[in-house]
C-alpha positions as CSV (number, residue, x, y, z in Angstrom):
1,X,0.0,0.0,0.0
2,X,1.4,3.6,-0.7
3,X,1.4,6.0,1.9
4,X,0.8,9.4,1.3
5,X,3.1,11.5,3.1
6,X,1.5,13.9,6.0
7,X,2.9,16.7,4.5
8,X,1.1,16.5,1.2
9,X,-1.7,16.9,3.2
10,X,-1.7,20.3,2.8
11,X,-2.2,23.4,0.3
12,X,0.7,25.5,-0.1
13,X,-0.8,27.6,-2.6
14,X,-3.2,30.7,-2.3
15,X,-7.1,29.4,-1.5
16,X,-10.4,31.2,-2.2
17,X,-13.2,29.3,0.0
18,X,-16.4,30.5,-0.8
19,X,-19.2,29.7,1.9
20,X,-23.3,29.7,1.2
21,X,-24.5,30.8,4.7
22,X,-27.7,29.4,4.0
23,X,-26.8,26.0,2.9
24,X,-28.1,23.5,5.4
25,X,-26.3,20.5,4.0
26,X,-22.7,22.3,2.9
27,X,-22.5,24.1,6.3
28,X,-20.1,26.9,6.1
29,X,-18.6,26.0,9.4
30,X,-17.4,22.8,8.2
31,X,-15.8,23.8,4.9
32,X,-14.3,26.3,7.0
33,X,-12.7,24.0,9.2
34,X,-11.2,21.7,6.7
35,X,-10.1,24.8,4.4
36,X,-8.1,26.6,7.2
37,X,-6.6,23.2,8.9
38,X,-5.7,22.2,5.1
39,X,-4.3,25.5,3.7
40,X,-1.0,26.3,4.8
41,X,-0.9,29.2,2.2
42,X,-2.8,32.5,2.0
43,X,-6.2,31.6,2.5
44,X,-9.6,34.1,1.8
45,X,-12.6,33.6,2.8
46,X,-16.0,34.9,1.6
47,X,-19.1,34.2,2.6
48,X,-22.1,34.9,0.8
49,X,-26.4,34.8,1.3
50,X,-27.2,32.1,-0.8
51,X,-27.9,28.5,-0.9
52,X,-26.0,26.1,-2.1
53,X,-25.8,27.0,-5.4
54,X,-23.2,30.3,-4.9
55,X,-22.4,30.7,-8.7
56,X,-26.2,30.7,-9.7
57,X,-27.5,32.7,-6.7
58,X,-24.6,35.6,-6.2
59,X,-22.9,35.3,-9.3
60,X,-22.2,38.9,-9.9
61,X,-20.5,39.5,-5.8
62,X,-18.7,36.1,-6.4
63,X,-17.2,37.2,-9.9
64,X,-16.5,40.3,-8.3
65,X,-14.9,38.9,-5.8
66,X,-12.7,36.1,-7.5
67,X,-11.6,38.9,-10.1
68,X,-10.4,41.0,-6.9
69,X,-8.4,37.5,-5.4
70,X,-7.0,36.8,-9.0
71,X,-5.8,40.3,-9.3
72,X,-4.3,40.4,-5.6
73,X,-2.1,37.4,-6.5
């Protein structure tokens, strides 16, 4: 069996976590959780007042706001 080494584990590159405060199944405090014990690079975080389905629901704000992150880079 291969192992995977525990430092693979781990994102070294920059993250954008989007989070749906309304989602009941996707909570946002979960993903959260995962995302910052995960990401050992820079890490944003936006949340937004939508469902699930962020990209349908607040597509304009989340554009908006993944043009800003790209940009920032």
């Amino acid at each position: 069996m291969t192992r995977i080494a525990p430092e693979s584990y781990f994102i070294k590159q920059p993250v954008f976590f989007g989070s749906a405060t309304q989602d009941y199944v996707c909570r946002p405090a979960f993903g959260r959780l995962a995302t910052t014990q995960y990401t050992k690079g820079p890490l944003t975080i936006k949340e937004y007042e939508t469902g699930h389905w962020v990209m349908w629901q607040a597509k304009e704000k989340l554009n908006q706001d993944l043009l800003e992150w790209v940009q920032a880079l």
